[in-house]
C-alpha positions in Angstrom: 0.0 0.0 0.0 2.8 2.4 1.1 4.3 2.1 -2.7 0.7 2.8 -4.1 0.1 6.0 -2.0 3.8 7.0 -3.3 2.8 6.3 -6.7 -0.4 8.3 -6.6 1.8 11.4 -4.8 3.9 11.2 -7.8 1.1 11.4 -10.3 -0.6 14.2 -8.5 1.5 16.8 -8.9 1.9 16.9 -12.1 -2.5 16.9 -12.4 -2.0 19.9 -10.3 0.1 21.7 -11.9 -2.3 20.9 -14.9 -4.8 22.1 -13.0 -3.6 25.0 -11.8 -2.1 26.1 -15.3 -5.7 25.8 -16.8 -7.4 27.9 -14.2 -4.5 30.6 -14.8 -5.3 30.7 -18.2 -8.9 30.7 -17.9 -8.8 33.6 -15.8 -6.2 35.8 -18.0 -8.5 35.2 -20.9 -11.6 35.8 -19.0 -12.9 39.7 -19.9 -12.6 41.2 -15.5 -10.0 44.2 -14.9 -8.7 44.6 -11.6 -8.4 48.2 -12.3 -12.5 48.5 -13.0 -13.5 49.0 -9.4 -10.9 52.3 -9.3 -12.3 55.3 -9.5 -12.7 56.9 -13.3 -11.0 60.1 -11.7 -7.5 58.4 -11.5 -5.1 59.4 -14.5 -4.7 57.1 -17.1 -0.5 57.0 -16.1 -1.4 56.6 -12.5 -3.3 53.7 -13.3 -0.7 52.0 -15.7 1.6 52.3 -12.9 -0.8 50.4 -10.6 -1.3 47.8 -13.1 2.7 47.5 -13.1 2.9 47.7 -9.2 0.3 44.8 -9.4 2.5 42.4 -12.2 -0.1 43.0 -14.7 2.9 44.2 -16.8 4.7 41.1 -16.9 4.0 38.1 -19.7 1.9 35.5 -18.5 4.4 32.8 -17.6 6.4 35.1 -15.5 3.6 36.0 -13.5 2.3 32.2 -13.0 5.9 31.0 -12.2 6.1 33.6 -9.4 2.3 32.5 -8.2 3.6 29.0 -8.4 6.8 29.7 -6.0 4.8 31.6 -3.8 2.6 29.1 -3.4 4.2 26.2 -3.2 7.3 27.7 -0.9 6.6 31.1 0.1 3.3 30.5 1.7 4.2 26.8 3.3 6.7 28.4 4.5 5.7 31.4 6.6 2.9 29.0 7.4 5.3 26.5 9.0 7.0 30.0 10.7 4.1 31.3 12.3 3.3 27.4 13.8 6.6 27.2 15.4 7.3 30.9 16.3 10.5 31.3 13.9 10.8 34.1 12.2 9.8 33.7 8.4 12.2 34.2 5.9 9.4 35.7 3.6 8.9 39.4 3.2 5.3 40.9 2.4 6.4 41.5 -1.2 7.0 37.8 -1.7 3.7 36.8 -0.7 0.7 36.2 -3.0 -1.4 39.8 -2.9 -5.2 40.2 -2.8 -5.3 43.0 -5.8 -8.3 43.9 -4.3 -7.7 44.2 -0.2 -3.7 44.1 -1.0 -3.2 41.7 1.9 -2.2 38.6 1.6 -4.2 35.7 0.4 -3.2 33.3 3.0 -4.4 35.5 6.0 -7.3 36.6 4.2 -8.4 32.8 3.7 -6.8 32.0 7.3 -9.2 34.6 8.8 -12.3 33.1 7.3 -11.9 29.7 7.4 -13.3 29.0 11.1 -16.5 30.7 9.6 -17.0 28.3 6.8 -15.9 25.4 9.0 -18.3 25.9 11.9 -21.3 26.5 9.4 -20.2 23.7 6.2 -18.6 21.2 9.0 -21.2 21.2 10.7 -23.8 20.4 8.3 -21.8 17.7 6.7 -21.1 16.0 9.8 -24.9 16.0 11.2 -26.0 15.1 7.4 -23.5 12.0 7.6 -24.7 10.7 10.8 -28.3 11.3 9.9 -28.0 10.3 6.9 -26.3 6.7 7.2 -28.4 5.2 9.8 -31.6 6.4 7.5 -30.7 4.6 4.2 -29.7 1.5 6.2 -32.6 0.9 7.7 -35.1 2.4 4.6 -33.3 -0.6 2.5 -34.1 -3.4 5.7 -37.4 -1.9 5.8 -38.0 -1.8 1.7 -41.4 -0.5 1.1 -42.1 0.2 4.4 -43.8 3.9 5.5 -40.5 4.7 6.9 -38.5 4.0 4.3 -41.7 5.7 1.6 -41.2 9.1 4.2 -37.3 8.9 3.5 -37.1 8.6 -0.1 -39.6 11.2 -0.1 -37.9 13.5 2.0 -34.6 13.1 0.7 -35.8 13.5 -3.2 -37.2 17.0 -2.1 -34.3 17.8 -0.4 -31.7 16.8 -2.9 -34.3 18.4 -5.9 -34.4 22.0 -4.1 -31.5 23.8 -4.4 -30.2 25.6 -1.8 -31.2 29.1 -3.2 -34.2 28.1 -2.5 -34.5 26.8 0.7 -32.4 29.0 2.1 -34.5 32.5 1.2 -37.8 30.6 2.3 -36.8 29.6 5.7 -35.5 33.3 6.2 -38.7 34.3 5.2 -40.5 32.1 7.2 -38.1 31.9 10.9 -36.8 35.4 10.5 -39.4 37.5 8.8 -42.6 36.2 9.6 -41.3 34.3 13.4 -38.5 36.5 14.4 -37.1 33.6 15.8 -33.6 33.7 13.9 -31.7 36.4 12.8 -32.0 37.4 9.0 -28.2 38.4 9.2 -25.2 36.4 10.4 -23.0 38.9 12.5 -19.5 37.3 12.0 -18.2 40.2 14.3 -20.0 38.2 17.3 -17.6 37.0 19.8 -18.5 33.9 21.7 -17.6 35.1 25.8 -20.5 34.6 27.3 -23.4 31.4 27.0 -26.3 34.7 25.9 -23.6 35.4 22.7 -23.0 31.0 22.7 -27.1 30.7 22.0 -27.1 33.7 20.0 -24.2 31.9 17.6 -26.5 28.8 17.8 -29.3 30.9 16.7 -27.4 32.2 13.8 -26.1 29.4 12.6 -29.8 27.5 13.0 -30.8 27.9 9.4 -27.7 27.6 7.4 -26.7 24.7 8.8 -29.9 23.2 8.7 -30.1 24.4 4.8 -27.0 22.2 4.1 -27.5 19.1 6.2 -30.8 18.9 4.6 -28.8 19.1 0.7 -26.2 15.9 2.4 -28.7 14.1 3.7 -30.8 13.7 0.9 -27.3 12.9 -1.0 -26.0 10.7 0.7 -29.4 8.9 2.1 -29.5 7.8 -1.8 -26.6 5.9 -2.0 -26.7 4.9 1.4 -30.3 3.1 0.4 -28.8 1.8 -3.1 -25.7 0.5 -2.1 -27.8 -1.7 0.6 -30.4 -2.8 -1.2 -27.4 -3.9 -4.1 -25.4 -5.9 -1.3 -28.7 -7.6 0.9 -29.5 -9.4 -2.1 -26.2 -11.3 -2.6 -25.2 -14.6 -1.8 -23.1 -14.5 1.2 -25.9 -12.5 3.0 -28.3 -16.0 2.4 -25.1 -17.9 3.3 -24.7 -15.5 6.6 -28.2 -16.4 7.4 -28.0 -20.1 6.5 -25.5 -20.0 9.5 -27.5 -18.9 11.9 -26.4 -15.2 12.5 -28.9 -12.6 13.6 -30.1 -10.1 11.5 -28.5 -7.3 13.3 -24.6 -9.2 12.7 -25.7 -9.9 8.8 -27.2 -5.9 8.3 -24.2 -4.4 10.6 -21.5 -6.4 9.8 -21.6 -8.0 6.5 -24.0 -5.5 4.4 -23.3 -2.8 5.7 -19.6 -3.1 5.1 -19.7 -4.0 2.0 -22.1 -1.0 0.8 -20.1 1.4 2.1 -17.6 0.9 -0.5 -19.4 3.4 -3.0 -20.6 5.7 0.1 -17.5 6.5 1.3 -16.4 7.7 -2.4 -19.4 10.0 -2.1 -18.5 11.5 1.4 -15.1 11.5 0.9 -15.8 14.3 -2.1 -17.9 16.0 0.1 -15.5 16.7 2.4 -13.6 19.8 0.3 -16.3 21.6 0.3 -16.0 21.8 4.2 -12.7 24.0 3.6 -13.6 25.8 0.7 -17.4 26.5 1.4 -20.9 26.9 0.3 -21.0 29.4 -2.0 -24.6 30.2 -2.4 -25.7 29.1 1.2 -22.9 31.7 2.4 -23.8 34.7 -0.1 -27.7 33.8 1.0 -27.3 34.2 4.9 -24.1 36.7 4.5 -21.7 34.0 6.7 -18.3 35.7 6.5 -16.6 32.2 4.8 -14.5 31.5 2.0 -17.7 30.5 -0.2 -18.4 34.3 0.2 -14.6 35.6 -0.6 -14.4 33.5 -3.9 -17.2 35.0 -4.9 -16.8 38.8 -4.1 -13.3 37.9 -5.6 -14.8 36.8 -9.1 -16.5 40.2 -8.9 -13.3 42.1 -8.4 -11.3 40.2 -10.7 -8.9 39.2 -7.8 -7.3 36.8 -9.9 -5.1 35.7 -6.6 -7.2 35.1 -4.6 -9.3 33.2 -7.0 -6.9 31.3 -8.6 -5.3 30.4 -4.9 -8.5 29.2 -3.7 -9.3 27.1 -6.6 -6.1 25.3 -6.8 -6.4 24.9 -2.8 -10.5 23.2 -3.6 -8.3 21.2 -6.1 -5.7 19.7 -3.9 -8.4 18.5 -1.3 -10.5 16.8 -4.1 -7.0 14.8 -5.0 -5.5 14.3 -1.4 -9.6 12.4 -0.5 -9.6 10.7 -3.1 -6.5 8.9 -2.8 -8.1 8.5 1.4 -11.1 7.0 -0.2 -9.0 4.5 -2.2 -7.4 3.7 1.0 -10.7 3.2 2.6 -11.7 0.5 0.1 -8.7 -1.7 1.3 -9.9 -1.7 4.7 -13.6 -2.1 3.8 -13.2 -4.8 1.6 -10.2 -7.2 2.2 -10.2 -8.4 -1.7 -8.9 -4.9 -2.6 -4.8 -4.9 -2.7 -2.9 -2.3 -3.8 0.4 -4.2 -3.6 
């Protein structure tokens, strides 16, 4: 296994660099200015000289080459420094720039990750471990109400998108109940148990706006992957011998239909660190699903590029965990 994981090391970083070369491009070619947003009163040599204090100046590959350093050892780097206390041997010129706050991108995205974190983790976690135990026992109980009221649920909640759901419950707890806040105040500081519920209470309906979208995902394939595994032979055989149901669901099935499951979750789990974009932008949570998008806006082509190529190294690092899972969910699967 340990030469396989090298293996796939290997061949992901030159995907990434792929990956991270085509987003480049895509941007430079994509019609944003980062000069738009500055004021039409600013000469037109003032501005030129912006656009050169920005890099703009340079040729493409220079300016991707000096992303690429920065982000691979500039960044790590002063990263590693502030972790240890050492002083960092990066200065602030060296560092990938926000054009649009001209800070760097690595604080900016350090600042508002524990917002996207508390409000995405959250959601994912509470929709894994409602949805798991749901799509087990909907596929025991095939046909049953409970299982009818499941598929049901989860087919409306996977079919409404979250731009949806997420205006009508504001409209509905906030508007018409005044029981939630229409705003999420990232400002609030949690010092006291009043500001602890009042965090609760902000996050009530975002959360429950996303765990609604996993569970309905991953209640499907919980559901299919069971009902594909109860109806193979070594569940009979696990019968013939005389186990109890609750040893040949728990133990044998539900195993084995985890395999595909985990695949699913395992994909999911990114968007935990890079955020719900829409969810965020509807309830106004200060998270990094917000900052990507007020950076397309502003042509920040740092920040957006950085946090794209960031989204695309946590899609490659779980899925290589969720190959690894398969070895230890099913003993057939070797990777020597």
């Amino acid at each position: 296994m340990f030469n396989y994981t090298l293996r796939r090391i290997l061949l992901a970083i030159p995907t990434l660099l792929f990956i991270a070369l085509i987003i480049f491009l895509l941007l430079e070619l994509s019609p944003g200015d980062p000069m738009a947003e500055m004021p039409l009163t600013i000469p037109p040599e003032v501005r030129e000289q912006m656009r050169l204090a920005l890099g703009l100046g340079e040729p493409w590959f220079v300016r991707f080459y000096k992303w690429l350093y920065m982000f691979t050892i500039v960044e790590p780097s002063h990263m590693l420094a502030n972790m240890t206390g050492i002083e960092s041997l990066a200065v602030e010129g060296q560092r990938i720039i926000s054009f649009q706050t001209r800070s760097p991108v690595a604080d900016i995205i350090a600042q508002r990750l524990p917002q996207t974190l508390w409000v995405v983790g959250l959601s994912y976690i509470f929709g894994i471990l409602i949805a798991v135990p749901i799509g087990v026992y909907s596929a025991y109980k095939q046909y049953s109400w409970f299982d009818q009221v499941g598929t049901f649920v989860s087919m409306v909640g996977f079919s409404l998108p979250t731009f949806f759901t997420g205006p009508l419950l504001m409209l509905i707890f906030s508007v018409w109940l005044g029981w939630f806040p229409i705003i999420y105040d990232t400002t609030l500081v949690v010092d006291s148990f009043g500001n602890f519920l009042l965090q609760l209470r902000q996050m009530a309906m975002p959360v429950f706006v996303l765990t609604l979208y996993n569970t309905a995902q991953i209640v499907r394939f919980m559901r299919a992957a069971m009902l594909d595994n109860m109806t193979q032979d070594y569940v009979r055989t696990a019968r013939a011998k005389g186990m109890t149901e609750r040893v040949v669901v728990l133990l044998h099935v539900l195993r084995n239909s985890m395999i595909p499951v985990v695949t699913v979750i395992a994909l999911g789990i990114p968007t935990i660190f890079t955020g719900a974009i829409i969810t965020e932008n509807i309830f106004r949570v200060n998270g990094l699903g917000q900052l990507l998008i007020i950076a397309i806006y502003a042509s920040d082509f740092p920040m957006v590029l950085t946090l794209s190529v960031v989204f695309a190294i946590l899609i490659v690092a779980f899925n290589l965990i969720a190959d690894l899972l398969y070895a230890i969910l099913d003993p057939r699967i070797r990777y020597d």
